[in-house]
CHARMM internal coordinates of N, CA and C (Angstrom, degrees):
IC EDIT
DIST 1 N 1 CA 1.4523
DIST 1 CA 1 C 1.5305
ANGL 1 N 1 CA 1 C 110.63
DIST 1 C 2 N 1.4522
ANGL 1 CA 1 C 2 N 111.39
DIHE 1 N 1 CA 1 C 2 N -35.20
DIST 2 N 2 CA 1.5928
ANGL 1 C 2 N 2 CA 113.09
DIHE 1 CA 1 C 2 N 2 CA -167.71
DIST 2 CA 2 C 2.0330
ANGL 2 N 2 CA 2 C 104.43
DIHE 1 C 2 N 2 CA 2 C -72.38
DIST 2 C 3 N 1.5606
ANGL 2 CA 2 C 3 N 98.64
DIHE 2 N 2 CA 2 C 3 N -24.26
DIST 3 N 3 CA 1.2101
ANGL 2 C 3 N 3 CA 98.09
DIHE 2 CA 2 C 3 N 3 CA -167.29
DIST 3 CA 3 C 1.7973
ANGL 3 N 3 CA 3 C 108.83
DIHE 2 C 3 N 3 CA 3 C -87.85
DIST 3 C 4 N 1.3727
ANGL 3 CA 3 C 4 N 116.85
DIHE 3 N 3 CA 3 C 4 N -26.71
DIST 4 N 4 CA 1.2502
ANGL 3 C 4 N 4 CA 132.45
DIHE 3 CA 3 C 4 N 4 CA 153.43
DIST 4 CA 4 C 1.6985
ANGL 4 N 4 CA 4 C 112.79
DIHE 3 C 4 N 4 CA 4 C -34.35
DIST 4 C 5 N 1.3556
ANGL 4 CA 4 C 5 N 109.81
DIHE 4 N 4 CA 4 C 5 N -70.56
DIST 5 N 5 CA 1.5937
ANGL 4 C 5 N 5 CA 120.74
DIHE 4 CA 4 C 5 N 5 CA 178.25
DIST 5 CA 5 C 1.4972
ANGL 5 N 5 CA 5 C 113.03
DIHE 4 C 5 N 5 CA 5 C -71.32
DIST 5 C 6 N 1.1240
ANGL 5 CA 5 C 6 N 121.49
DIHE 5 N 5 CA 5 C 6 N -3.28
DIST 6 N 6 CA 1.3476
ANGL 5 C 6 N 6 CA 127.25
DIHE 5 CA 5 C 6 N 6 CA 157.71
DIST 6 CA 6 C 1.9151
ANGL 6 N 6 CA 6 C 123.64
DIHE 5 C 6 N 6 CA 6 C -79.57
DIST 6 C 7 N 1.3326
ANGL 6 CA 6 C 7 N 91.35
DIHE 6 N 6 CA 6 C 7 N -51.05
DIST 7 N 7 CA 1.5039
ANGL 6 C 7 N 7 CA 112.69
DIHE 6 CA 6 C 7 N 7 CA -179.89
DIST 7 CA 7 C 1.3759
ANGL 7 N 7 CA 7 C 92.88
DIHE 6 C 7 N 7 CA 7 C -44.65
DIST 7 C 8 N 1.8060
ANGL 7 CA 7 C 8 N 103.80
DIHE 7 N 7 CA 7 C 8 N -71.52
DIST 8 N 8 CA 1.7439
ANGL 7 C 8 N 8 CA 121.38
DIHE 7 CA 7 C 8 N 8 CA -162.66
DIST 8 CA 8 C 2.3056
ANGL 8 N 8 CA 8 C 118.65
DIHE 7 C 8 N 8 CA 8 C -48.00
DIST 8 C 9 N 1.6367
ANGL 8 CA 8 C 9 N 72.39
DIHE 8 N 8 CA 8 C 9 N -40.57
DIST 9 N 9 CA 1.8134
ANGL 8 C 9 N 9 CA 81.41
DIHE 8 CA 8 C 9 N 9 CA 163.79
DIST 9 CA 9 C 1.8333
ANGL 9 N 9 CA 9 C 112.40
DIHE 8 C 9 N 9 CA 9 C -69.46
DIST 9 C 10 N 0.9688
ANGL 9 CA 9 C 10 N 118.28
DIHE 9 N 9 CA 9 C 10 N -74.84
DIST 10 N 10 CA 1.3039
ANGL 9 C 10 N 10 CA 129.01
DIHE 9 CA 9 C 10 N 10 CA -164.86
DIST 10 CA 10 C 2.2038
ANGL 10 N 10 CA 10 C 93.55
DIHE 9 C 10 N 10 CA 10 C -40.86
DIST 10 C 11 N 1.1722
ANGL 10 CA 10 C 11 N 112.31
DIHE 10 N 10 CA 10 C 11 N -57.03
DIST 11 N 11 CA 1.6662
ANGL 10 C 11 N 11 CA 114.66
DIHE 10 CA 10 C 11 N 11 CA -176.48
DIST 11 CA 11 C 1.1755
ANGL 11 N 11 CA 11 C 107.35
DIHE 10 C 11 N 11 CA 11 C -64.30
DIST 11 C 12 N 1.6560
ANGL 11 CA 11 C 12 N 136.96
DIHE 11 N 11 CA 11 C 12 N -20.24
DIST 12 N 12 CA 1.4109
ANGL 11 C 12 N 12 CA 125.29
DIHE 11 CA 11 C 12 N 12 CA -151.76
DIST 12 CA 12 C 1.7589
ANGL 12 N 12 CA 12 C 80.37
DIHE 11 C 12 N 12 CA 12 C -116.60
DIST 12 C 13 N 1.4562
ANGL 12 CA 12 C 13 N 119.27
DIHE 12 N 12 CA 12 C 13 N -12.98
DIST 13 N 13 CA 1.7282
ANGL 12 C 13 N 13 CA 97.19
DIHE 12 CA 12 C 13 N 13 CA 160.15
DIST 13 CA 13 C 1.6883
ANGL 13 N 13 CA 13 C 106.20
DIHE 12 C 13 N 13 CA 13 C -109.02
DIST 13 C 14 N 0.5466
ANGL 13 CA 13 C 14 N 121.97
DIHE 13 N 13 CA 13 C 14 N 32.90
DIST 14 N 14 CA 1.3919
ANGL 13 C 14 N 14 CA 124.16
DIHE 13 CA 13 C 14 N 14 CA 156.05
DIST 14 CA 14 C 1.5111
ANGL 14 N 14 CA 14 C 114.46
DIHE 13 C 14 N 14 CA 14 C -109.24
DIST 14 C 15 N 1.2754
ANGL 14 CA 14 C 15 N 116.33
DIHE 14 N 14 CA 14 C 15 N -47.93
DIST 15 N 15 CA 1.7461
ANGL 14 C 15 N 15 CA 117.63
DIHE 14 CA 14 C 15 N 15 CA 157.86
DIST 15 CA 15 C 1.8146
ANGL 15 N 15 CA 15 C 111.06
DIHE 14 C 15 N 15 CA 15 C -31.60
DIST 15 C 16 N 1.5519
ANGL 15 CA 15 C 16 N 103.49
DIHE 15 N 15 CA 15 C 16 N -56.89
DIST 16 N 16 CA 1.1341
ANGL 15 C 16 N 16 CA 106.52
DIHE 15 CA 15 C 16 N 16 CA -142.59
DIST 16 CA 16 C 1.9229
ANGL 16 N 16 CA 16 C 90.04
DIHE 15 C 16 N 16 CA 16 C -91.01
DIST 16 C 17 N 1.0151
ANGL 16 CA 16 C 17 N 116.78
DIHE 16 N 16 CA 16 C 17 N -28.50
DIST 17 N 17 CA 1.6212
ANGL 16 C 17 N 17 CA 119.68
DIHE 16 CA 16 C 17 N 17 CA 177.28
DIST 17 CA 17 C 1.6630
ANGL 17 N 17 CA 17 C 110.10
DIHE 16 C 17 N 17 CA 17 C -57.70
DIST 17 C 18 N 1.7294
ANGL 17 CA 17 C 18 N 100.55
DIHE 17 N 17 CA 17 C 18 N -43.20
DIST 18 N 18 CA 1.6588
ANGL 17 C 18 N 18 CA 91.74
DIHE 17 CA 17 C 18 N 18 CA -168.11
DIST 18 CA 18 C 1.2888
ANGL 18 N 18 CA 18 C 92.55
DIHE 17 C 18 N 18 CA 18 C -87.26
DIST 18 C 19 N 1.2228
ANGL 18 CA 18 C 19 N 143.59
DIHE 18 N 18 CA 18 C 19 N -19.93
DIST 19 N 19 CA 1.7294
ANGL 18 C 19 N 19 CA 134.75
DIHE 18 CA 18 C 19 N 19 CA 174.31
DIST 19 CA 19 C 1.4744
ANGL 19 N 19 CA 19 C 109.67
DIHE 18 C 19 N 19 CA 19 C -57.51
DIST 19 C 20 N 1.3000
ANGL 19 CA 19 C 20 N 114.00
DIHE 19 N 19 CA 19 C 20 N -35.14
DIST 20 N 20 CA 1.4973
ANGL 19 C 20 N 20 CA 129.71
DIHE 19 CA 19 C 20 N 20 CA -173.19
DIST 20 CA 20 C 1.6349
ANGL 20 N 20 CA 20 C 103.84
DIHE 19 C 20 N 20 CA 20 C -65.60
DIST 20 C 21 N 1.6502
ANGL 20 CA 20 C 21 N 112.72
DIHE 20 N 20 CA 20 C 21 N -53.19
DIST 21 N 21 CA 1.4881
ANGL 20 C 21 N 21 CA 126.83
DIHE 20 CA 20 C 21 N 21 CA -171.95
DIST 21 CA 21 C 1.3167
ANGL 21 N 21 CA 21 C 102.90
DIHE 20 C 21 N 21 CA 21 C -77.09
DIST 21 C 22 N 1.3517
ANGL 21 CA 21 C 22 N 128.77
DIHE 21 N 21 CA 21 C 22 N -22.74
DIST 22 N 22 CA 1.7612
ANGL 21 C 22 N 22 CA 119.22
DIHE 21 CA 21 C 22 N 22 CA -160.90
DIST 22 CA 22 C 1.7872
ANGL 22 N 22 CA 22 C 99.72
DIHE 21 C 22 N 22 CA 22 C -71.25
DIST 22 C 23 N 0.7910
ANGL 22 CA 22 C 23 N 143.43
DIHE 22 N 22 CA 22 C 23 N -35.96
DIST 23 N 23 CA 1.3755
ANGL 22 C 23 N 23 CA 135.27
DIHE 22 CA 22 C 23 N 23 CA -154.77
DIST 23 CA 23 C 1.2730
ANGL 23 N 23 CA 23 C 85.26
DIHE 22 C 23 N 23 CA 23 C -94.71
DIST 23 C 24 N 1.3807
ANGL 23 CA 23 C 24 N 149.28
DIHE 23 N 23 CA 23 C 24 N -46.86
DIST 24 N 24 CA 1.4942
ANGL 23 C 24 N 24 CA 126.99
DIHE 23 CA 23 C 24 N 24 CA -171.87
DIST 24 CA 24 C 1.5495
ANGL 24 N 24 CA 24 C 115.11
DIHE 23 C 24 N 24 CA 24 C -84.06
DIST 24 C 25 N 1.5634
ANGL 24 CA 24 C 25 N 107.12
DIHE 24 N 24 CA 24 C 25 N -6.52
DIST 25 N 25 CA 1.4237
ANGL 24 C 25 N 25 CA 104.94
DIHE 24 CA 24 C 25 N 25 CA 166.10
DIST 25 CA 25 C 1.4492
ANGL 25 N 25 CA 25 C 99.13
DIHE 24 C 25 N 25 CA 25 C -85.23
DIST 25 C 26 N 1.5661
ANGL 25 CA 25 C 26 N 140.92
DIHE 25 N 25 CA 25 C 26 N -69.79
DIST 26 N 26 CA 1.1869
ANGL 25 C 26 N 26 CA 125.69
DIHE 25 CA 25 C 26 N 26 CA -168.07
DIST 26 CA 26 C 1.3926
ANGL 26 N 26 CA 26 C 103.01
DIHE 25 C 26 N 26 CA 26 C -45.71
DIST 26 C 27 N 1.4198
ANGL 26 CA 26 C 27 N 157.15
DIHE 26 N 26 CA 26 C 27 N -56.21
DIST 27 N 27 CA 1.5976
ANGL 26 C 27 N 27 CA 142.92
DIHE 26 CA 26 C 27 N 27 CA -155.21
DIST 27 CA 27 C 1.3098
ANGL 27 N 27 CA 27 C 109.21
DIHE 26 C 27 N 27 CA 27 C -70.24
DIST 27 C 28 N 1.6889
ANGL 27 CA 27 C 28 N 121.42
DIHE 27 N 27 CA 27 C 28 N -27.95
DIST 28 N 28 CA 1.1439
ANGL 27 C 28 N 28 CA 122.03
DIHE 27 CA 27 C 28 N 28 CA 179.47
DIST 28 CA 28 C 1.6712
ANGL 28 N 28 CA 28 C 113.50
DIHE 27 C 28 N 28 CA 28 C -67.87
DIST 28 C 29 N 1.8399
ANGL 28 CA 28 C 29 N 116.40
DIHE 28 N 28 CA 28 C 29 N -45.38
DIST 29 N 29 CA 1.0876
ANGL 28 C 29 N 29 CA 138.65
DIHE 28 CA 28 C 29 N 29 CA -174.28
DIST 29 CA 29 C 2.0895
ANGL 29 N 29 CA 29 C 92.31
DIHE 28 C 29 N 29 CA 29 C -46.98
DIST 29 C 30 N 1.6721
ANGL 29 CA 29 C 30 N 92.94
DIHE 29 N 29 CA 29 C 30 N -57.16
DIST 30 N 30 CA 1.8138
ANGL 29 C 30 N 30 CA 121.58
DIHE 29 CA 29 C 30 N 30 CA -160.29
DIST 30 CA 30 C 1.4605
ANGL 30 N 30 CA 30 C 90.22
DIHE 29 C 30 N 30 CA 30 C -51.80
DIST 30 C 31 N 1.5466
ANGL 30 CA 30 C 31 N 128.19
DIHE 30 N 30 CA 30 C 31 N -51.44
DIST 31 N 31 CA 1.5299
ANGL 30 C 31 N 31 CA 113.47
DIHE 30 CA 30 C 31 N 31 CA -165.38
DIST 31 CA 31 C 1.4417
ANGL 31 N 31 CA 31 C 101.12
DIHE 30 C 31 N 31 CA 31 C -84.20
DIST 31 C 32 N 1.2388
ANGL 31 CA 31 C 32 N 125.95
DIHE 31 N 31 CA 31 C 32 N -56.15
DIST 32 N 32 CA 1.4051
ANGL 31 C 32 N 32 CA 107.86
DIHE 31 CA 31 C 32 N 32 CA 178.33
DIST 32 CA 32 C 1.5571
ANGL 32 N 32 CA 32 C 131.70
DIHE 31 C 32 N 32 CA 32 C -36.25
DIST 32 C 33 N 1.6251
ANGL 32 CA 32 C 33 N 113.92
DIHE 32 N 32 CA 32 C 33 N -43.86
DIST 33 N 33 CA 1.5065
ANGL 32 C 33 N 33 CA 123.51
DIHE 32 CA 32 C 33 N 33 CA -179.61
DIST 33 CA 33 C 2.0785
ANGL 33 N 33 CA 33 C 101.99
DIHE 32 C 33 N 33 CA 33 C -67.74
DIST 33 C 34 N 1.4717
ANGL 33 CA 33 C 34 N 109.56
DIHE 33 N 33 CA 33 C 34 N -55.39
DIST 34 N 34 CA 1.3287
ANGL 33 C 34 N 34 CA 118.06
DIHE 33 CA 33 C 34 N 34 CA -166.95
DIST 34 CA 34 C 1.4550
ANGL 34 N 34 CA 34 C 129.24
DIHE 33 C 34 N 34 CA 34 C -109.53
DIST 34 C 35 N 1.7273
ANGL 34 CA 34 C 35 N 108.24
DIHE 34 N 34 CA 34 C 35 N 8.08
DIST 35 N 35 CA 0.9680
ANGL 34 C 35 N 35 CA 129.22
DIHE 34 CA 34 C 35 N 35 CA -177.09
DIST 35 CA 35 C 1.8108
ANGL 35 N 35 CA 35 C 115.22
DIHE 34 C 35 N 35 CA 35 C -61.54
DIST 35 C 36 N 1.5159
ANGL 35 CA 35 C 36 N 112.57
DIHE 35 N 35 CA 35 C 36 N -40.32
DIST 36 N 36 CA 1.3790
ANGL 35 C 36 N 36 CA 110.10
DIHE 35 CA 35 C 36 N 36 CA -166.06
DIST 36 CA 36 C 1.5557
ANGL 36 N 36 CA 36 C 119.35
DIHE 35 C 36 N 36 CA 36 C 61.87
DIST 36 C 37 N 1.6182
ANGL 36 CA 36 C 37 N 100.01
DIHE 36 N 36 CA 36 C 37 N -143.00
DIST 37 N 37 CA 1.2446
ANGL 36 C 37 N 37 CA 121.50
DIHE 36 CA 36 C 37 N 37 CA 168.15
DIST 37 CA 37 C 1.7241
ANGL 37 N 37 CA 37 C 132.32
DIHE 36 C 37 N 37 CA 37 C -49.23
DIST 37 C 38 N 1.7350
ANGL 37 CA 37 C 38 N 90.31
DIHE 37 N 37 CA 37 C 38 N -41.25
DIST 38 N 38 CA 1.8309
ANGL 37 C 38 N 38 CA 108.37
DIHE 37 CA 37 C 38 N 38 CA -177.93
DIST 38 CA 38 C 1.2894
ANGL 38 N 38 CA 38 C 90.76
DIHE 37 C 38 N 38 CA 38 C -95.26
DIST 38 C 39 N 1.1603
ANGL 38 CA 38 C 39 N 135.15
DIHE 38 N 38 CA 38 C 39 N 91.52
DIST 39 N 39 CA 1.4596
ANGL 38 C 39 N 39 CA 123.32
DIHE 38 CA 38 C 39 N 39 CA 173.86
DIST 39 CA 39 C 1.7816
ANGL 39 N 39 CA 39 C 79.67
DIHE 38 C 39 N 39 CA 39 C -111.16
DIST 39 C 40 N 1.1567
ANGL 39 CA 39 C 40 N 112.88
DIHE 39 N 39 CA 39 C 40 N -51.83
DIST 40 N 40 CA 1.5111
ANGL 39 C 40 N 40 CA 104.40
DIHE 39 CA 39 C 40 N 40 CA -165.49
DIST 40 CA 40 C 1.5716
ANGL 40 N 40 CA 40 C 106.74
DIHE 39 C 40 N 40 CA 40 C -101.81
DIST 40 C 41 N 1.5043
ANGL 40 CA 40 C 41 N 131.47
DIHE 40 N 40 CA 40 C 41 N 38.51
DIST 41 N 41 CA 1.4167
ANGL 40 C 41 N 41 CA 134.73
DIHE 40 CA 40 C 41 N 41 CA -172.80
DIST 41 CA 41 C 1.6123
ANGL 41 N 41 CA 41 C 101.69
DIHE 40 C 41 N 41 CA 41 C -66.75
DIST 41 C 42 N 1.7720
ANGL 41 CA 41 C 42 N 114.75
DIHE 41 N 41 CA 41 C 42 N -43.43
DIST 42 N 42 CA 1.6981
ANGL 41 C 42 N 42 CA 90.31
DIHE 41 CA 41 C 42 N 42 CA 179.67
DIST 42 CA 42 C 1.5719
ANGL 42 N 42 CA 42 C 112.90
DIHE 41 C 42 N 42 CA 42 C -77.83
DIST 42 C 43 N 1.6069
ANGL 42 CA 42 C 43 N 110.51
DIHE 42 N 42 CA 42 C 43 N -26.74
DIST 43 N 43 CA 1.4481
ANGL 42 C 43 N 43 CA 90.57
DIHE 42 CA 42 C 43 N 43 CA -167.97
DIST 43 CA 43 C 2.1434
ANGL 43 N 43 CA 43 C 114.16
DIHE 42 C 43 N 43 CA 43 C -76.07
DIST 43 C 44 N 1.0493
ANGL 43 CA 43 C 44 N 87.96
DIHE 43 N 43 CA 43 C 44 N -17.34
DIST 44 N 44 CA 1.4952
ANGL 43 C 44 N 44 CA 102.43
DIHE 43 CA 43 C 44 N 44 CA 145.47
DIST 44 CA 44 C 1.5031
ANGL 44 N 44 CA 44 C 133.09
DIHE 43 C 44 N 44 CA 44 C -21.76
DIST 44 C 45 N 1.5178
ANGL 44 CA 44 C 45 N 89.07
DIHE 44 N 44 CA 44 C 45 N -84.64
DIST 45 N 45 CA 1.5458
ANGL 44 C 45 N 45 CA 117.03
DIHE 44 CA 44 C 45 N 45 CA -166.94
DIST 45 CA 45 C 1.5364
ANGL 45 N 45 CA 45 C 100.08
DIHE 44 C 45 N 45 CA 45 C -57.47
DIST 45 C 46 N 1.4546
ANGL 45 CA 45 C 46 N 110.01
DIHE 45 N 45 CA 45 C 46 N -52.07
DIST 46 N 46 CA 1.1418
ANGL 45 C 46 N 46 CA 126.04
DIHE 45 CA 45 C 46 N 46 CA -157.16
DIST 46 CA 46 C 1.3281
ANGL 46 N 46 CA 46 C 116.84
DIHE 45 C 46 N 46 CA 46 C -63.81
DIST 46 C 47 N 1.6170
ANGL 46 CA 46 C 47 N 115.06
DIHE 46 N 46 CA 46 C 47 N -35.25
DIST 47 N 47 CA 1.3044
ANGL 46 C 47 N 47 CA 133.85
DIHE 46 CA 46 C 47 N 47 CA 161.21
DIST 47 CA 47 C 1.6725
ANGL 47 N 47 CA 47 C 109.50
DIHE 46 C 47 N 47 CA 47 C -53.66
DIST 47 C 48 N 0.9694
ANGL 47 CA 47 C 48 N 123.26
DIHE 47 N 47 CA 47 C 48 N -24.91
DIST 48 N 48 CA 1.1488
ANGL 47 C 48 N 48 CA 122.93
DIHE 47 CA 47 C 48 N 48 CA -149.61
DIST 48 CA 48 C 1.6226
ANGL 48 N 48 CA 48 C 98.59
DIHE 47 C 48 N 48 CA 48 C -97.67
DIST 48 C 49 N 1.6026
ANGL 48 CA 48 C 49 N 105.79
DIHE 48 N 48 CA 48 C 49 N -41.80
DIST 49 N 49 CA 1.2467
ANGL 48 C 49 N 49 CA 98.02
DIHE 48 CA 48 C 49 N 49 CA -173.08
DIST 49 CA 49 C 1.7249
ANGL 49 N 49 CA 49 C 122.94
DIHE 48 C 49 N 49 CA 49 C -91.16
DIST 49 C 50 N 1.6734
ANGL 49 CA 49 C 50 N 80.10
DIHE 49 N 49 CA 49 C 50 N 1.44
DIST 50 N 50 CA 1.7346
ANGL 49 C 50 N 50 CA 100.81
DIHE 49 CA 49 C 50 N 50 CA -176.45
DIST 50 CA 50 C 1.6050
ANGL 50 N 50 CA 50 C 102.19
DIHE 49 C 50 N 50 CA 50 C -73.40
DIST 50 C 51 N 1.2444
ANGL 50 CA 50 C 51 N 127.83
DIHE 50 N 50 CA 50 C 51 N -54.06
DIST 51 N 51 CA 1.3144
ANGL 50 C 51 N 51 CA 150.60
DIHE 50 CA 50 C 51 N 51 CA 147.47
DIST 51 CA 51 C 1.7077
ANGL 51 N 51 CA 51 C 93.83
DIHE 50 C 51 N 51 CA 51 C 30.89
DIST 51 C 52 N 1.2187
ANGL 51 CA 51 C 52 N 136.40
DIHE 51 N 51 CA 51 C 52 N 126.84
DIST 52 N 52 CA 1.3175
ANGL 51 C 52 N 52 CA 137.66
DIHE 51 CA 51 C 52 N 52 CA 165.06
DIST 52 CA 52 C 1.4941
ANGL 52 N 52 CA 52 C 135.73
DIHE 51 C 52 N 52 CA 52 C 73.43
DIST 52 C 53 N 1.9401
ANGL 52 CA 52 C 53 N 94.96
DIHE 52 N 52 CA 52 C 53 N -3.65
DIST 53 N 53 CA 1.0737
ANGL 52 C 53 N 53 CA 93.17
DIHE 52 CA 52 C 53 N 53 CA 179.28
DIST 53 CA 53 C 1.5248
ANGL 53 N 53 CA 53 C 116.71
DIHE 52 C 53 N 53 CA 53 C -96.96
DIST 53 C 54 N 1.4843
ANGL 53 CA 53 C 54 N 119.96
DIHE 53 N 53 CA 53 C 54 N 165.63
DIST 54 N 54 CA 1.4374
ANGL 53 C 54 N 54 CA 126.68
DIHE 53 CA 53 C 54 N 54 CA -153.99
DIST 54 CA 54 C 1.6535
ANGL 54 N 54 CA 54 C 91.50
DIHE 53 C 54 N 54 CA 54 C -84.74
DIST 54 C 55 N 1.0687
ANGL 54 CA 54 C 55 N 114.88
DIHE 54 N 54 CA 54 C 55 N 166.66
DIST 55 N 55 CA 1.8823
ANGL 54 C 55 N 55 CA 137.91
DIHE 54 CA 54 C 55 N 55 CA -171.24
DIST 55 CA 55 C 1.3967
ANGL 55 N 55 CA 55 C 92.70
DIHE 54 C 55 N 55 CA 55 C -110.71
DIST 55 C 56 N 1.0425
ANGL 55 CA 55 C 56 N 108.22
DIHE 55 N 55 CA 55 C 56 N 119.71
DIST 56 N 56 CA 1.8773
ANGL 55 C 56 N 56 CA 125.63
DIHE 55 CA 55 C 56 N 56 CA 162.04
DIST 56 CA 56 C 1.6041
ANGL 56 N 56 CA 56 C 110.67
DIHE 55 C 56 N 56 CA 56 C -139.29
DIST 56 C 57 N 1.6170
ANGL 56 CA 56 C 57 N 89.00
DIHE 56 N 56 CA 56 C 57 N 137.57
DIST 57 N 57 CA 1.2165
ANGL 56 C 57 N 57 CA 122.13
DIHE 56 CA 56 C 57 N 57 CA 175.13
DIST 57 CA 57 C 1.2254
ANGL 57 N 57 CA 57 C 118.80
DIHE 56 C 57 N 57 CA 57 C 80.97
DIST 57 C 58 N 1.6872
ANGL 57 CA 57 C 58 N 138.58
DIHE 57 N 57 CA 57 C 58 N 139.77
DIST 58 N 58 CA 1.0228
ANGL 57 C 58 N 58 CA 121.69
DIHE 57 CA 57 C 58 N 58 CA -142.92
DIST 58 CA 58 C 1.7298
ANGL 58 N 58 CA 58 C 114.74
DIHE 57 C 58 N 58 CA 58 C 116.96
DIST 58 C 59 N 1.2470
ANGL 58 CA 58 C 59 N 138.35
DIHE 58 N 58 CA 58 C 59 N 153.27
DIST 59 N 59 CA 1.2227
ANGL 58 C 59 N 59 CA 163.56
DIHE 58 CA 58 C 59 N 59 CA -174.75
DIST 59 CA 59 C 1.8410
ANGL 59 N 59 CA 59 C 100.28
DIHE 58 C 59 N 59 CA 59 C -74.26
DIST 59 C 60 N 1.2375
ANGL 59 CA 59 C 60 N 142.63
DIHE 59 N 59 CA 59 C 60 N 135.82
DIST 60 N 60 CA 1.2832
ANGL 59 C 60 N 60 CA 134.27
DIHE 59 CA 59 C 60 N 60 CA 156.74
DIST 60 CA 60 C 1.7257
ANGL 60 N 60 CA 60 C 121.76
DIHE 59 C 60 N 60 CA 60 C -73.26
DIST 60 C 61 N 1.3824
ANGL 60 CA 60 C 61 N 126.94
DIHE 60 N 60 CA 60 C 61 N 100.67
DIST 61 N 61 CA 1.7082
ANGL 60 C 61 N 61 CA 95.31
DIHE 60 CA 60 C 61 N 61 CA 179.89
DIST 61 CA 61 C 0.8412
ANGL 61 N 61 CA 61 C 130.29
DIHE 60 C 61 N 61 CA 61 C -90.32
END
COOR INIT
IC SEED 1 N 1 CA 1 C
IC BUILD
Protein backbone atom coordinates (compact mmCIF):
# COMPACT_ATOMS: atom_id res chain seq x y z
CA UNK A 1 0.00 0.00 0.00
CA UNK A 2 2.86 2.42 1.07
CA UNK A 3 4.44 1.78 -2.31
CA UNK A 4 1.08 2.35 -4.20
CA UNK A 5 0.79 5.98 -2.44
CA UNK A 6 4.19 6.58 -3.35
CA UNK A 7 3.93 5.60 -7.05
CA UNK A 8 0.43 7.80 -7.13
CA UNK A 9 2.40 10.90 -5.53
CA UNK A 10 5.56 10.78 -7.48
CA UNK A 11 3.06 10.54 -11.17
CA UNK A 12 0.43 13.05 -9.96
CA UNK A 13 3.60 15.60 -9.54
CA UNK A 14 5.01 14.93 -12.52
CA UNK A 15 1.48 15.28 -14.30
CA UNK A 16 1.05 18.36 -12.58
CA UNK A 17 4.86 19.87 -12.99
CA UNK A 18 4.90 19.27 -16.83
CA UNK A 19 1.23 20.84 -17.13
CA UNK A 20 2.69 23.71 -15.13
CA UNK A 21 5.96 23.93 -17.69
CA UNK A 22 3.99 23.21 -21.04
CA UNK A 23 2.71 26.68 -21.77
CA UNK A 24 6.07 28.39 -21.06
CA UNK A 25 7.77 25.80 -23.09
CA UNK A 26 5.33 26.10 -26.07
CA UNK A 27 5.62 30.33 -26.00
CA UNK A 28 9.23 29.99 -25.65
CA UNK A 29 9.35 27.24 -28.63
CA UNK A 30 6.31 30.08 -30.36
CA UNK A 31 8.82 33.15 -30.11
CA UNK A 32 11.82 31.55 -31.13
CA UNK A 33 10.13 29.72 -34.38
CA UNK A 34 7.71 33.05 -35.12
CA UNK A 35 9.15 35.63 -33.22
CA UNK A 36 11.16 37.56 -36.06
CA UNK A 37 12.14 40.98 -35.36
CA UNK A 38 9.84 41.38 -31.90
CA UNK A 39 11.26 38.46 -30.39
CA UNK A 40 12.27 40.69 -27.48
CA UNK A 41 9.45 43.72 -27.94
CA UNK A 42 8.27 43.24 -24.15
CA UNK A 43 11.54 42.75 -22.68
CA UNK A 44 12.28 45.81 -24.59
CA UNK A 45 9.49 47.93 -23.74
CA UNK A 46 9.85 47.11 -20.33
CA UNK A 47 13.41 48.23 -20.14
CA UNK A 48 12.48 51.19 -21.50
CA UNK A 49 9.94 52.21 -19.22
CA UNK A 50 11.97 50.91 -16.28
CA UNK A 51 14.61 53.48 -17.38
CA UNK A 52 15.23 56.03 -14.37
CA UNK A 53 13.70 54.45 -11.86
CA UNK A 54 15.42 54.34 -8.33
CA UNK A 55 16.52 50.58 -6.85
CA UNK A 56 14.89 49.70 -3.51
CA UNK A 57 15.50 47.18 -1.22
CA UNK A 58 18.39 45.17 -1.00
CA UNK A 59 22.01 45.47 0.68
CA UNK A 60 24.07 48.83 -0.50
CA UNK A 61 27.56 47.75 -2.17
Amino acid sequence: MGAYITDLVVVALLIIGITAFMGDITNGIGERLFGGKRRSEYVDQNARFQTGWKAVGGKKK
